[in-house]
C-alpha positions as MATLAB code, in Angstrom:
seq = 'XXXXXXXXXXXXXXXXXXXXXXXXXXXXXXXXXXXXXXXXXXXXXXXXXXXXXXXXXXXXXXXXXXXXXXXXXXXXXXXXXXXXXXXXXXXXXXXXXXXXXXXXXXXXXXXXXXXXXXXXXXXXXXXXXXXXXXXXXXXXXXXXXXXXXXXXXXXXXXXXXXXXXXXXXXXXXXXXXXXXXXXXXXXXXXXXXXXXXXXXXXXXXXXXXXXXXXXXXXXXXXXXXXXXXXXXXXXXXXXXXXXXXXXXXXXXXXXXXXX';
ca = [
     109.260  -22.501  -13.673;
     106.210  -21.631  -15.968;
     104.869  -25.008  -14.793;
     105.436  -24.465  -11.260;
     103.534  -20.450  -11.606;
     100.893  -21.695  -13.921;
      99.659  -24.442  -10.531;
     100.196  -21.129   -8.420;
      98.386  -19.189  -10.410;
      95.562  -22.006  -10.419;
      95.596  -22.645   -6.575;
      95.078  -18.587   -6.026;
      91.935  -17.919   -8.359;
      90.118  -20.921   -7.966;
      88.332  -20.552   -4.531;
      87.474  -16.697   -5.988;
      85.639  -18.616   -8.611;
      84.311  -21.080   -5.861;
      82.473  -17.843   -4.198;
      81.210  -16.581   -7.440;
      79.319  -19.568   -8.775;
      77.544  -20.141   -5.156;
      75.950  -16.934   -5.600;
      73.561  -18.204   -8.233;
      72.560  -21.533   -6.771;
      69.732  -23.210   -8.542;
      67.877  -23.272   -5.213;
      67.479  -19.001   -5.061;
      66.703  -19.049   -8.446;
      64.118  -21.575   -8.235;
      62.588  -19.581   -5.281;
      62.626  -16.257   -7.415;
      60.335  -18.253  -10.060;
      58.115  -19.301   -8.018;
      56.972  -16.084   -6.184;
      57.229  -14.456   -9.691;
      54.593  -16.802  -10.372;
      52.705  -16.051   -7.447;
      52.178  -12.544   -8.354;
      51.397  -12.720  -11.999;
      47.769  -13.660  -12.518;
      47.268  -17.525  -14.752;
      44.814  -17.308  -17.610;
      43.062  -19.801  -15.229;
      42.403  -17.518  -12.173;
      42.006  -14.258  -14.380;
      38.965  -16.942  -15.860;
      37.658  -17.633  -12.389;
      37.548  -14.052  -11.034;
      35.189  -12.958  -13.895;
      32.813  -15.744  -13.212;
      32.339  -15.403   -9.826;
      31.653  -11.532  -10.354;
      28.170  -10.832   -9.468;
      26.286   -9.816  -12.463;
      23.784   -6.869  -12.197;
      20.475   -8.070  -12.382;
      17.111   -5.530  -13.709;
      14.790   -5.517  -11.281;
      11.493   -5.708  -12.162;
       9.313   -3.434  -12.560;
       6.803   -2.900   -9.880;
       2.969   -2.193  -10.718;
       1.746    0.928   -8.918;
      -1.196    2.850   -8.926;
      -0.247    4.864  -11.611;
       0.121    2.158  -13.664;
      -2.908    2.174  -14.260;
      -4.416    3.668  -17.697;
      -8.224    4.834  -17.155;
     -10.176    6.203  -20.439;
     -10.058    9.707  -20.715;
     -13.915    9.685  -19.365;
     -12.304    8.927  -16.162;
     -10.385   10.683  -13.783;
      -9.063    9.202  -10.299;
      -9.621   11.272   -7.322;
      -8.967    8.497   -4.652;
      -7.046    5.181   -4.034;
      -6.602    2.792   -1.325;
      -5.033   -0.621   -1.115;
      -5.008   -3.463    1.326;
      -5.592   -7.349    1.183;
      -9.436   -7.446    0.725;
      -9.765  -11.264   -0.090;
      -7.277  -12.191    2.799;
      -5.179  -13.970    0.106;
      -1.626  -12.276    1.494;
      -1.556  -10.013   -1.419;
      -2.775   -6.175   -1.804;
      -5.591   -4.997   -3.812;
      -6.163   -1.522   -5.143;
      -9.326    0.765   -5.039;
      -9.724    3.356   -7.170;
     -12.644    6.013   -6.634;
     -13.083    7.636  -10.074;
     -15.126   10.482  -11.692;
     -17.206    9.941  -14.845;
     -17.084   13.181  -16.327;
     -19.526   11.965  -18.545;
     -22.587   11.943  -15.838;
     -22.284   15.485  -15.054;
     -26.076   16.380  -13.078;
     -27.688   18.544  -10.966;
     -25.768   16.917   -8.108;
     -22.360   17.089   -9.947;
     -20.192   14.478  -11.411;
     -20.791   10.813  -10.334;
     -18.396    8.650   -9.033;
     -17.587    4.804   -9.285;
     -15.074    2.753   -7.080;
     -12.947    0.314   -9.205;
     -11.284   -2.975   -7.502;
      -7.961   -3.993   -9.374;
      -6.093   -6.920   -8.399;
      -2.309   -8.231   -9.466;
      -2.291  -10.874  -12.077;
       1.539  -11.716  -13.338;
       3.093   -8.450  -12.272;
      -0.073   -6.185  -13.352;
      -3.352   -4.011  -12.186;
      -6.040   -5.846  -13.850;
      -9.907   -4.844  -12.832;
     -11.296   -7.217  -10.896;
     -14.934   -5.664  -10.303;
     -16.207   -2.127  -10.561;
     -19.129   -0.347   -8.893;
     -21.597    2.555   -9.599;
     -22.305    3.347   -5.966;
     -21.385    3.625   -2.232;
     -19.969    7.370   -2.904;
     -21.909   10.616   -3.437;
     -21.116   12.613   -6.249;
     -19.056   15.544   -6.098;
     -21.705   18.236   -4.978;
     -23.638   16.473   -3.024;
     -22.534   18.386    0.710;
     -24.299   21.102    0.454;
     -22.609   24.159    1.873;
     -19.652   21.941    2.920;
     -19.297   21.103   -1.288;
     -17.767   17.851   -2.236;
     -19.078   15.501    0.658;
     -16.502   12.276    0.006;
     -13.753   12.151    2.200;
     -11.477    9.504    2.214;
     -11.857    5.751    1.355;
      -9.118    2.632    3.100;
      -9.111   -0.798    3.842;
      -9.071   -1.869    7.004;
      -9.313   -5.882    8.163;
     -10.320   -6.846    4.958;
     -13.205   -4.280    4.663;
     -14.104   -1.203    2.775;
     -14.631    1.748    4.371;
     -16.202    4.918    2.834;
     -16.128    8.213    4.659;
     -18.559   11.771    3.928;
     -19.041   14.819    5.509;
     -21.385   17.687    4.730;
     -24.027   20.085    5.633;
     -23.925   23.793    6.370;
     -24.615   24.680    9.890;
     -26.117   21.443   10.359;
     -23.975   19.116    9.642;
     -24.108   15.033    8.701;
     -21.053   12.115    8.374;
     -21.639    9.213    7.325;
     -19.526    6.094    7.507;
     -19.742    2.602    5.717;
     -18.229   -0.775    5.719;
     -18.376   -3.418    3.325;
     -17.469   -6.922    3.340;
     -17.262   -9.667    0.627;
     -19.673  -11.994    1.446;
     -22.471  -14.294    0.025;
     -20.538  -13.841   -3.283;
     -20.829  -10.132   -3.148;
     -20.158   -6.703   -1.197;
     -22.822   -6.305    1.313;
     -23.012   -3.367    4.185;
     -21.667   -4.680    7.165;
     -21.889   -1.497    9.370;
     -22.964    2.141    9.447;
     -22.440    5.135   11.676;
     -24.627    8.215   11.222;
     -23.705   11.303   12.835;
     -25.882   14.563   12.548;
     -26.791   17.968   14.226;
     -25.990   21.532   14.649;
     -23.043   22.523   16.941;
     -24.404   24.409   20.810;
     -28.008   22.505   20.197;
     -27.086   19.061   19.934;
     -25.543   16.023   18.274;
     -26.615   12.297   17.391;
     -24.697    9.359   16.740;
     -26.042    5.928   15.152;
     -23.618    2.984   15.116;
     -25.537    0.569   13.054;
     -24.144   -3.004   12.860;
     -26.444   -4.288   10.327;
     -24.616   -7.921   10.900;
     -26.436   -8.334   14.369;
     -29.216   -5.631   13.683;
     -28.207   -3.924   16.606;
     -28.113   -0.069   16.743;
     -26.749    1.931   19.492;
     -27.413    5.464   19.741;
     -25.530    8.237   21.407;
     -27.891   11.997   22.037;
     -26.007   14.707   23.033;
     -27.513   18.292   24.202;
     -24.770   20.457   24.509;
     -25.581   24.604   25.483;
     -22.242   26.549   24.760;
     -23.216   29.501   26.845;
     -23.047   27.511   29.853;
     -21.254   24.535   28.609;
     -23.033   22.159   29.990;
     -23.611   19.047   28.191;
     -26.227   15.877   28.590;
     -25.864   12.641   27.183;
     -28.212    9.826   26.613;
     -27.687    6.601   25.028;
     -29.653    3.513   24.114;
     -30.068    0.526   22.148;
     -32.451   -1.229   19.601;
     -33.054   -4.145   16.910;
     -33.309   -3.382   13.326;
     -33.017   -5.985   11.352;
     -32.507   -5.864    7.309;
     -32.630   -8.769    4.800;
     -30.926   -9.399    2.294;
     -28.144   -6.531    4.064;
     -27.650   -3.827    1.112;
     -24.883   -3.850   -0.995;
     -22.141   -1.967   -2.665;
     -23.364   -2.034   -6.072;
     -26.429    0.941   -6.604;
     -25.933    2.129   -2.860;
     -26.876    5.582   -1.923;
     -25.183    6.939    1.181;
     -28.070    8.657    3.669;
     -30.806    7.295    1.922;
     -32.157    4.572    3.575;
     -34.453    5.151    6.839;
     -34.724    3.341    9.727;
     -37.604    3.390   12.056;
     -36.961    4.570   15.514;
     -39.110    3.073   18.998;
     -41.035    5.368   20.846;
     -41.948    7.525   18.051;
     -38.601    8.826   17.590;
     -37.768   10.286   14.336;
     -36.189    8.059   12.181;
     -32.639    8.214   11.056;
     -31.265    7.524    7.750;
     -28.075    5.864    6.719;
];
């Protein structure tokens, strides 16, 4: 009898045991590893993020106007820049006072040229003319306006006067291994009596002139223009210009005008 229960006994249990060792197949288990691995990070990819991180870069610095360092017997009052030797990068133009040349006619001025040389403003050429010193308008005080570039050319703007007025306006180009006055427009006269405009190309020696009589009591106005050849050789340049002070002779007896 204890023979015969003990196989009983056997025969009952053993599919419970059956059912309890399938529940941990290798398979599952094997599967459980492998997504566990998934998720957890190898030494290998944690190595391979941090590589392909992009790593901040300093940008360098970029040369402005201000930095440049003039003497202390220099102050800036002006700046312009623009491609003046048409070589696809900008030059700068600084119009400065030397408050050492203090005169009757104020403080003189000189226009400095820098250009970029491995990152930096280095002086390329420097010139004691082409702008009026600082009371030099008259009534109308400081006379310079504004100087630019435009198409490769350096254009100087001044205004002055009292009730009658003057502007002038000059161009310079590099050319013939230097800056020589390509064009010039005078402009002069007193507002209700009249008003005349020279555009002088001095590269053709053509001038054209514009007269206007105006009457602001009856606002009437009458214009006349004309033409003429005025040749000049070698054509000024920047260096030791004077704005206004050169003549030009005039046909018919006209009075001459000055640029």
């Amino acid at each position: 009898m204890n023979l015969i229960g003990h196989l009983l006994k056997i025969i009952i249990l053993f599919p419970f045991w059956v059912m309890t060792t399938g529940c941990t197949s290798p398979s599952i288990d094997a599967a459980t590893e492998e997504q566990t691995a998934a998720a957890e990070p190898t030494d290998a990819t944690t190595t391979s993020a941090a590589t392909n991180t992009p790593q901040e870069r300093t940008a360098a610095p970029v040369a402005t106007p201000d930095t440049v360092v003039l003497p202390a017997t220099l102050q800036k009052i002006a700046q312009a820049e623009g491609d003046l030797n048409k070589d696809g990068q900008p030059e700068l133009m600084l119009v400065v006072d030397d408050l050492q040349s203090a005169g009757d006619f104020g403080t003189s001025r000189r226009i400095q040229i820098y250009r970029l040389e491995n990152g930096q403003w280095q002086r390329w050429d420097e010139f004691r003319g082409g702008i009026l010193s600082s009371e030099s308008g008259g009534m109308m005080g400081d006379p310079f306006e504004a100087i630019t570039i435009e198409r490769g050319t350096i254009v100087i703007e001044h205004f002055g006067g009292s009730r009658y007025k003057w502007r002038y306006t000059h161009r310079f180009r590099y050319q013939n291994g230097r800056w020589e006055l390509i064009g010039a427009t005078t402009l002069y006269g007193t507002p209700c009596e009249y008003w005349k405009t020279y555009d002088y190309n001095l590269s053709t020696g053509t001038v054209e002139v514009t007269e206007v009589l105006e009457d602001c009591d009856t606002e009437k106005e009458t214009t006349n223009k004309f033409s003429f050849k005025h040749s000049i050789k070698p054509l000024p340049e920047l260096h030791g210009f004077e704005p206004g002070a050169t003549a030009v002779p005039m046909p018919k007896g006209k009075e001459d005008f000055y640029f």
